[in-house]
TORPA-4810 file (N, C-alpha, C, O; in nm, 3 decimals):
<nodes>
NODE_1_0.084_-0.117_0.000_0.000_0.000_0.000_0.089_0.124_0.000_0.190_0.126_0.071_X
NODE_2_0.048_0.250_-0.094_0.158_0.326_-0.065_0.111_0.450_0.023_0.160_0.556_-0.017_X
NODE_3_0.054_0.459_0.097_0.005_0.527_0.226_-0.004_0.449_0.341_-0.020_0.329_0.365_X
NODE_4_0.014_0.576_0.420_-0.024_0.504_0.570_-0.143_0.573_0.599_-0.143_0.692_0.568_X
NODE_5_-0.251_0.524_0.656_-0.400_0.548_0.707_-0.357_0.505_0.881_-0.283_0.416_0.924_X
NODE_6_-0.440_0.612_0.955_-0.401_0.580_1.123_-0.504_0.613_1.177_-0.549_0.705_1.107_X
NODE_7_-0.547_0.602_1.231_-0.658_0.714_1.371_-0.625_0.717_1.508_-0.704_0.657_1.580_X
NODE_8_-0.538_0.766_1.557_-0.520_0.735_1.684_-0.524_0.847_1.770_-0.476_0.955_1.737_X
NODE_9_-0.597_0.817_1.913_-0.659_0.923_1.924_-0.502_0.910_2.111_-0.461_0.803_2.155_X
NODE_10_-0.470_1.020_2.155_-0.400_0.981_2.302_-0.491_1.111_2.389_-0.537_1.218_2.349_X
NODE_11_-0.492_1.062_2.493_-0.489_1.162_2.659_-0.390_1.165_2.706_-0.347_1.062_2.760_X
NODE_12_-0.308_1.292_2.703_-0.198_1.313_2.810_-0.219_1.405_2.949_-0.274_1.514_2.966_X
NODE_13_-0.163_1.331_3.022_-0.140_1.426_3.121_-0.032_1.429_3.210_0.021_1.336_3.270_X
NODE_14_-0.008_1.545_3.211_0.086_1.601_3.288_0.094_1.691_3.377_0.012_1.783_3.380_X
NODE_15_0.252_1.674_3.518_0.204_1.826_3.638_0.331_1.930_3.643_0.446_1.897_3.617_X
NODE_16_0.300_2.026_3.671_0.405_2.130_3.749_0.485_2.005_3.815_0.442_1.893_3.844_X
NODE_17_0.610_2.058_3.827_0.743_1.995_3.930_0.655_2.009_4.068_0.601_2.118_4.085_X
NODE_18_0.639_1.916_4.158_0.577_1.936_4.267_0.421_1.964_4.279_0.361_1.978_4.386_X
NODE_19_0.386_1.967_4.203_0.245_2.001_4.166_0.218_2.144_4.194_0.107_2.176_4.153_X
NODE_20_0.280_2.237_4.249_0.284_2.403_4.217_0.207_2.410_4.149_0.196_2.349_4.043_X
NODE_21_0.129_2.495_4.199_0.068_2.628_4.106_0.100_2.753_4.045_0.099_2.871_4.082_X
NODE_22_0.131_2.685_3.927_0.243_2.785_3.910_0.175_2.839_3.735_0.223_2.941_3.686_X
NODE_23_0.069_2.765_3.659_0.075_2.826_3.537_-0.059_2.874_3.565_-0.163_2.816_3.597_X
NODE_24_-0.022_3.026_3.539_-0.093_3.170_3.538_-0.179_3.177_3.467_-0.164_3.117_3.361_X
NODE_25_-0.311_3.250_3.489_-0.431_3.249_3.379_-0.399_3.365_3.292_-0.477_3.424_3.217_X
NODE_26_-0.316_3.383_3.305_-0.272_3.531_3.276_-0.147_3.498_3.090_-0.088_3.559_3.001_X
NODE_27_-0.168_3.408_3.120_-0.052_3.312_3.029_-0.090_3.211_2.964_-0.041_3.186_2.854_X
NODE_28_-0.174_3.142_3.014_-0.220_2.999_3.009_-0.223_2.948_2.843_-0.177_2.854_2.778_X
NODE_29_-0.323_3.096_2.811_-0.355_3.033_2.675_-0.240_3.094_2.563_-0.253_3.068_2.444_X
NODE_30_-0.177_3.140_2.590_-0.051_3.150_2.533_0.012_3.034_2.531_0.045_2.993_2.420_X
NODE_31_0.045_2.950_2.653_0.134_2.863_2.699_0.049_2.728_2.554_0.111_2.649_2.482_X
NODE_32_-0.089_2.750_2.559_-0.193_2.638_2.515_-0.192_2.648_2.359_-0.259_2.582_2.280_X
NODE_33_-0.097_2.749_2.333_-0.056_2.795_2.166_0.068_2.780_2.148_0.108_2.734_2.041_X
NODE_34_0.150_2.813_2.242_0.296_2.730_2.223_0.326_2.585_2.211_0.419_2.529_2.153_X
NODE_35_0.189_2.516_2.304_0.181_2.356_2.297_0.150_2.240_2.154_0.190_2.132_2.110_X
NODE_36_0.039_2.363_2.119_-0.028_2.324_2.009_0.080_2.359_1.887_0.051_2.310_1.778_X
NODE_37_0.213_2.446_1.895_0.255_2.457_1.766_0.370_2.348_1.784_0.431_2.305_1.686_X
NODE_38_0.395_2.310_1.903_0.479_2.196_1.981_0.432_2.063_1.858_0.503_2.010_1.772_X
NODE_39_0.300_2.042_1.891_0.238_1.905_1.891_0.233_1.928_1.717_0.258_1.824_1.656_X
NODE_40_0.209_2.034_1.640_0.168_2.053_1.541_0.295_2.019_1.452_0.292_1.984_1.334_X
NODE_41_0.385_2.032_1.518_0.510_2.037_1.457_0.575_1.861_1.453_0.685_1.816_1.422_X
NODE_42_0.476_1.812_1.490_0.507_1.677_1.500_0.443_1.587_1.429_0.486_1.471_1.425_X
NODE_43_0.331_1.623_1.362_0.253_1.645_1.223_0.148_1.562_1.300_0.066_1.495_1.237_X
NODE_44_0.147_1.565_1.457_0.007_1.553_1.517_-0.070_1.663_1.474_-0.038_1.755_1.398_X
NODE_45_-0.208_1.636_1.549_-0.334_1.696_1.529_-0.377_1.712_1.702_-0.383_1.619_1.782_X
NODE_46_-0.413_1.901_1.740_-0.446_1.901_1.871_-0.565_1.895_1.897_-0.602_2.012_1.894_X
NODE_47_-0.666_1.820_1.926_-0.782_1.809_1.966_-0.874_1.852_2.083_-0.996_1.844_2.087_X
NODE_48_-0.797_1.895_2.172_-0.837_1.968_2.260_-0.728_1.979_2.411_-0.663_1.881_2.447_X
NODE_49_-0.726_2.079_2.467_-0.614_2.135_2.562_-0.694_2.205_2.696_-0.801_2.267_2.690_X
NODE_50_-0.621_2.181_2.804_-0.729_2.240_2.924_-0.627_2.165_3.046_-0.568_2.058_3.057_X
NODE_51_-0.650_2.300_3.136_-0.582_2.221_3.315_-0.594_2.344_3.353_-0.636_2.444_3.295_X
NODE_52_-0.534_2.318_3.506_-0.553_2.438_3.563_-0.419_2.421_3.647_-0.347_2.322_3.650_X
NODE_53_-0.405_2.520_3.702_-0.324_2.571_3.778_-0.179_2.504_3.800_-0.078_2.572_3.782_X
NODE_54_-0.170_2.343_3.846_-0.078_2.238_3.828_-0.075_2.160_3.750_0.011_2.073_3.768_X
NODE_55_-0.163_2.147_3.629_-0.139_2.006_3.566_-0.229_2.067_3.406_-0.319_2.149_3.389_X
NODE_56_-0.176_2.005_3.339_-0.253_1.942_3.153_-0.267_1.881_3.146_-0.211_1.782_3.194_X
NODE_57_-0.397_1.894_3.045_-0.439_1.771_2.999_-0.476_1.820_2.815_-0.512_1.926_2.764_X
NODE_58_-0.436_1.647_2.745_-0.370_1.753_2.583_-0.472_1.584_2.556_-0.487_1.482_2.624_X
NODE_59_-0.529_1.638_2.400_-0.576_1.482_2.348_-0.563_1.545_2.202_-0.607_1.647_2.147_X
NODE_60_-0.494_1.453_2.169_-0.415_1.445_2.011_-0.464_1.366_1.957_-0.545_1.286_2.005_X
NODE_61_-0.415_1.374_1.807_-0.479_1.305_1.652_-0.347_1.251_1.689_-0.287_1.341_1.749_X
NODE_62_-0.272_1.141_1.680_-0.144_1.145_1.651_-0.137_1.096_1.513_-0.217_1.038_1.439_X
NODE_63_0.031_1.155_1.496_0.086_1.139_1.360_0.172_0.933_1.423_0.232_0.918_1.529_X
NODE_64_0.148_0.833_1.333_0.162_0.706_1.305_0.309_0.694_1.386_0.347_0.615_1.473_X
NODE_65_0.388_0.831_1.307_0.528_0.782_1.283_0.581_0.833_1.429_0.667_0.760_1.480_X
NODE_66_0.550_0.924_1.488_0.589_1.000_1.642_0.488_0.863_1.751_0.376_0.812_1.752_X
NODE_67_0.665_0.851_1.854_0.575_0.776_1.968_0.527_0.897_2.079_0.558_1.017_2.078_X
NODE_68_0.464_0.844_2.149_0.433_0.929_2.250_0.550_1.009_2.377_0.530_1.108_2.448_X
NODE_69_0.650_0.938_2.367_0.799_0.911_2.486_0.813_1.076_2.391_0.787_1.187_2.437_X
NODE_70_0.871_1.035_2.222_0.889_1.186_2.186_0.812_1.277_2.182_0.858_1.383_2.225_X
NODE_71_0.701_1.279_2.142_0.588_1.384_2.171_0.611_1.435_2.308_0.674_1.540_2.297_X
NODE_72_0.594_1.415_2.398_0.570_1.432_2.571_0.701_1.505_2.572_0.698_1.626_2.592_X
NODE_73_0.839_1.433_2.549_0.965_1.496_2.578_0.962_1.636_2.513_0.985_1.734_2.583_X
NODE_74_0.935_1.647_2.381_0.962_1.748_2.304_0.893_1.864_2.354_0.951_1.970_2.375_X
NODE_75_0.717_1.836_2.380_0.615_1.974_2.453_0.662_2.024_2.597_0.669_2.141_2.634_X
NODE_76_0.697_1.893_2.682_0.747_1.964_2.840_0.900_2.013_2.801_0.923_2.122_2.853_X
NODE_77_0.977_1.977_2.748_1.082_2.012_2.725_1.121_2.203_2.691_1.195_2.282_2.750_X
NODE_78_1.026_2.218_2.565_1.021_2.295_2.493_0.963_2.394_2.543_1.035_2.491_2.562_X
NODE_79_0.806_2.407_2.583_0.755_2.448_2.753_0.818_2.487_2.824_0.810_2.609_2.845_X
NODE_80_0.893_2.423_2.882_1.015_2.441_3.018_1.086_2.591_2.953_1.068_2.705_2.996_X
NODE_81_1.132_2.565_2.888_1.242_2.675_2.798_1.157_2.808_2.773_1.203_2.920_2.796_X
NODE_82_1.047_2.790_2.730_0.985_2.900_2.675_0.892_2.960_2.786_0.860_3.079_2.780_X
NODE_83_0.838_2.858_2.910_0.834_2.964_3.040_0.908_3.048_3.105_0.883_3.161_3.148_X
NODE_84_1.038_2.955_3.113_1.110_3.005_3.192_1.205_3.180_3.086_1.244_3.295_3.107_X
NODE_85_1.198_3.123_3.027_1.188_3.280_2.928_1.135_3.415_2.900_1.173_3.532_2.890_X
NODE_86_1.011_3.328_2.890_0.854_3.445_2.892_0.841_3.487_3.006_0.869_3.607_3.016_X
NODE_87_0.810_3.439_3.093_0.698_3.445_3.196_0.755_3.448_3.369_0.743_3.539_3.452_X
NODE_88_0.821_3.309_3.381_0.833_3.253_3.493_0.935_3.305_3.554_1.048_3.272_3.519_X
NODE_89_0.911_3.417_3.676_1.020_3.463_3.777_1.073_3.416_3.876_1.194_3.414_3.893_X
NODE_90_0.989_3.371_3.954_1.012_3.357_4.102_1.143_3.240_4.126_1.208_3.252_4.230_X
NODE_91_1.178_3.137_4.034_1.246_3.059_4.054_1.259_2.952_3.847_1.218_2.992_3.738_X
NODE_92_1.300_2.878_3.867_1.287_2.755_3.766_1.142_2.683_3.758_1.105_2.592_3.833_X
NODE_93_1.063_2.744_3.648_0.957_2.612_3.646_1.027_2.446_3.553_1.121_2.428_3.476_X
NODE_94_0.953_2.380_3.595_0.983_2.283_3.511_0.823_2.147_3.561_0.759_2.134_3.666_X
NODE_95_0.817_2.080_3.436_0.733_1.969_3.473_0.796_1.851_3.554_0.914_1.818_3.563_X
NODE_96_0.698_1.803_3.604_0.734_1.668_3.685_0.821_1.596_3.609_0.870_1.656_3.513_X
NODE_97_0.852_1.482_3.628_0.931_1.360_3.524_0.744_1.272_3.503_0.659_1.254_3.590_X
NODE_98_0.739_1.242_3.376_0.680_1.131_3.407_0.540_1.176_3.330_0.537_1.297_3.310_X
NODE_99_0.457_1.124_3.296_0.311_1.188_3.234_0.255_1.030_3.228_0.306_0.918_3.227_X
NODE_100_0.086_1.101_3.221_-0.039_0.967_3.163_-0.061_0.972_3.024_-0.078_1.083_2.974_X
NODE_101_-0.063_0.893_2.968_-0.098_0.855_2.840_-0.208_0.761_2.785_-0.193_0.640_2.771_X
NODE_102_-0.303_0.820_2.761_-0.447_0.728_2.725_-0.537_0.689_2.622_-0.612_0.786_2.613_X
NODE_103_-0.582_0.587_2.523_-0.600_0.631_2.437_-0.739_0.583_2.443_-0.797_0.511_2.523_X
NODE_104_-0.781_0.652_2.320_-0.956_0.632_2.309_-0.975_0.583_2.180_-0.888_0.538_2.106_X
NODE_105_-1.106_0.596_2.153_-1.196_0.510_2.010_-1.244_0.656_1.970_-1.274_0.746_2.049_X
NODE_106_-1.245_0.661_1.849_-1.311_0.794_1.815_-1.435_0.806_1.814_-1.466_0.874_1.716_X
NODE_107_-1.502_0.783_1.860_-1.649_0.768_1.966_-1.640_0.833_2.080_-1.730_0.912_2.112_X
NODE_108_-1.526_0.811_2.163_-1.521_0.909_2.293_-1.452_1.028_2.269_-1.446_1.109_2.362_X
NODE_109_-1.401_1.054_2.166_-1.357_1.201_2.177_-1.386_1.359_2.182_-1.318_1.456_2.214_X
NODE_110_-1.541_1.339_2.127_-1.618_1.457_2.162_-1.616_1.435_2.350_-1.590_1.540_2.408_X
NODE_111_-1.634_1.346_2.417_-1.662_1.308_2.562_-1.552_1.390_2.615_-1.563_1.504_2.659_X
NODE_112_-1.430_1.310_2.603_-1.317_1.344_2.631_-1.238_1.513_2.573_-1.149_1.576_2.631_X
NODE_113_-1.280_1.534_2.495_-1.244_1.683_2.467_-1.351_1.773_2.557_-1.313_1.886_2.587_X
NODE_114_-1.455_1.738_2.593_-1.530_1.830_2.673_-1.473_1.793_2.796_-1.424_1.889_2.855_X
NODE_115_-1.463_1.688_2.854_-1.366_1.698_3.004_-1.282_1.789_3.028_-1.282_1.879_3.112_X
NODE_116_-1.189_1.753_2.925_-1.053_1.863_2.925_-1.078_1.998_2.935_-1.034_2.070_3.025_X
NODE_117_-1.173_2.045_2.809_-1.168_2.147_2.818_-1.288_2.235_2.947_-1.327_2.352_2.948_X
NODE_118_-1.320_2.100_3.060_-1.447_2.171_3.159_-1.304_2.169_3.298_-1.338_2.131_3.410_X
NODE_119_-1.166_2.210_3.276_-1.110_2.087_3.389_-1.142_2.179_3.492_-1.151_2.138_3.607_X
NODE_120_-1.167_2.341_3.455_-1.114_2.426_3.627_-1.257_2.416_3.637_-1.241_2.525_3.693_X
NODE_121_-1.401_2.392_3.640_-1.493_2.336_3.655_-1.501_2.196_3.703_-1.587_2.173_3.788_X
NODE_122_-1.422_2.091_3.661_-1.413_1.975_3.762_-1.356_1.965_3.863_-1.367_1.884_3.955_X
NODE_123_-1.262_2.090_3.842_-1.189_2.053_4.003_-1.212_2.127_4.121_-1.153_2.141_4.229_X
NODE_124_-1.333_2.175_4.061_-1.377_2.272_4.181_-1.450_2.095_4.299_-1.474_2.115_4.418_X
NODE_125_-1.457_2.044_4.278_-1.526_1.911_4.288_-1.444_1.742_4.283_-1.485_1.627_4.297_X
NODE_126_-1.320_1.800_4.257_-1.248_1.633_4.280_-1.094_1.720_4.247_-1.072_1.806_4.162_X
NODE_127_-1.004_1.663_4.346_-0.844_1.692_4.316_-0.771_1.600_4.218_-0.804_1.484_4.194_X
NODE_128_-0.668_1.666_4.164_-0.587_1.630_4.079_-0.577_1.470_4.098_-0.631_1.379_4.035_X
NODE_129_-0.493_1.467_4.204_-0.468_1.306_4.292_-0.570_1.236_4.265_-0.537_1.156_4.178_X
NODE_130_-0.736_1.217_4.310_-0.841_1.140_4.265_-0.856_1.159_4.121_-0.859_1.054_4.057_X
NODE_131_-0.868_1.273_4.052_-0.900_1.209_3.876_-0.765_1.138_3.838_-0.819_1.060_3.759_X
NODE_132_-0.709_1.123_3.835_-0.539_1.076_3.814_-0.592_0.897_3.864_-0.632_0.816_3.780_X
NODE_133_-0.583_0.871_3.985_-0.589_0.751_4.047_-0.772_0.715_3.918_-0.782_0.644_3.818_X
NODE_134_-0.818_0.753_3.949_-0.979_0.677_3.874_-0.905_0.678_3.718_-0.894_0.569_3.662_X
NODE_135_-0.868_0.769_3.667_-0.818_0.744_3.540_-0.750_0.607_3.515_-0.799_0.508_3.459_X
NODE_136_-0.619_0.625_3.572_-0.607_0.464_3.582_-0.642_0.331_3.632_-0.602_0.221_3.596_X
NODE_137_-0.743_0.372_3.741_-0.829_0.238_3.783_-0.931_0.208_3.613_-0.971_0.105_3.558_X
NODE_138_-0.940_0.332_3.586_-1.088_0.319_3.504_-0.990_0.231_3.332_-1.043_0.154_3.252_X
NODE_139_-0.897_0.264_3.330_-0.797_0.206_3.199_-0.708_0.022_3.232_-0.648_-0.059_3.161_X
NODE_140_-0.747_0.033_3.385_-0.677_-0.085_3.450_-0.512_-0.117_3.470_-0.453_-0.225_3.482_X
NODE_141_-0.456_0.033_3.470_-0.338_0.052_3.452_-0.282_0.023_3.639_-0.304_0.091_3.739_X
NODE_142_-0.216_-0.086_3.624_-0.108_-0.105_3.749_0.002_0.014_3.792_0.090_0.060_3.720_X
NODE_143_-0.018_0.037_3.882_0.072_0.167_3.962_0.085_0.102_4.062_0.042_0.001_4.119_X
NODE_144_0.193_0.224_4.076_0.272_0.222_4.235_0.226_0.335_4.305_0.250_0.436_4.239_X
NODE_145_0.156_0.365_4.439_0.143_0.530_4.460_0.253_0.609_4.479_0.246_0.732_4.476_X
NODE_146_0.358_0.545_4.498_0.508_0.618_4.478_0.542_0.670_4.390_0.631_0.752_4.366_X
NODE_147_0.444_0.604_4.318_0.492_0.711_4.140_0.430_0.773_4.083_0.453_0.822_3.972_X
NODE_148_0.309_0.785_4.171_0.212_0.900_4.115_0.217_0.996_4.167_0.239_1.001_4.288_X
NODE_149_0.198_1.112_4.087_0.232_1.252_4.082_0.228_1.299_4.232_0.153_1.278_4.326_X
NODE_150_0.339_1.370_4.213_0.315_1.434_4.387_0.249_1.507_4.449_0.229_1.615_4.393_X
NODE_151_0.213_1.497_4.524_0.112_1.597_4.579_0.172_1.726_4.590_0.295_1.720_4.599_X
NODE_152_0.126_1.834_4.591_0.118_1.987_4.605_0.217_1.997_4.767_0.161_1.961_4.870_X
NODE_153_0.350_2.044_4.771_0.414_2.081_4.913_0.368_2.170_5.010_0.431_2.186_5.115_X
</nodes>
């Protein structure tokens, strides 16, 4: 065949180093246009973007040929650099080590793009730590709680 045909749909998520509150509404959607030219540049597709204060959450078209390890490295990476540039005074931001990765049927993605984009509305009502833990109960993903994201210092 001389094409490749794909549909693949991911949920990422990711936190502030420490879970800080540290990305500004004041910025945010700037930060949510630097991400998207991140992801775009990877000849993904951004489907919808949303978090609040400590954490993202990103759900991509992905491109076949990009794994997710590079995608993730390249946006927090690149992120990191371009906060701490723009924006970020008080000290070094940087993301945690480590992100969720989830994927769906393209059936749930209208679902899942409205989550994301309701998140500072959900969390008025459940913390980071509980959607995180149900996410992976709900995917059946084995953890350690040692390695899930840290709580806020």
């Amino acid at each position: 065949m001389a094409n490749t045909y794909s549909q693949i749909y991911h949920h990422y998520i990711f936190a502030v180093q420490h879970r800080q509150c540290l990305i500004q509404s004041e910025w945010k959607e700037e930060l949510y246009k630097y991400m998207t030219g991140c992801i775009t540049n990877h000849g993904c597709k951004l489907l919808s973007i949303g978090g609040v204060a400590d954490h993202i959450h990103i759900l991509t078209g992905m491109n076949p040929d990009v794994s997710c390890a590079t995608l993730m490295a390249d946006v927090k990476r690149s992120s990191t650099l371009w906060i701490n540039k723009k924006f970020y005074r008080p000290g070094r931001f940087s993301w945690q080590n480590g992100y969720g990765v989830f994927s769906y049927a393209r059936s749930a993605i209208p679902n899942v793009a409205k989550y994301i984009e309701n998140q500072v509305r959900h969390h008025k009502k459940k913390t980071f730590q509980e959607e995180y833990v149900k996410i992976l109960n709900d995917f059946g993903v084995d953890y350690d709680e040692q390695y899930i994201f840290h709580p806020v210092l």
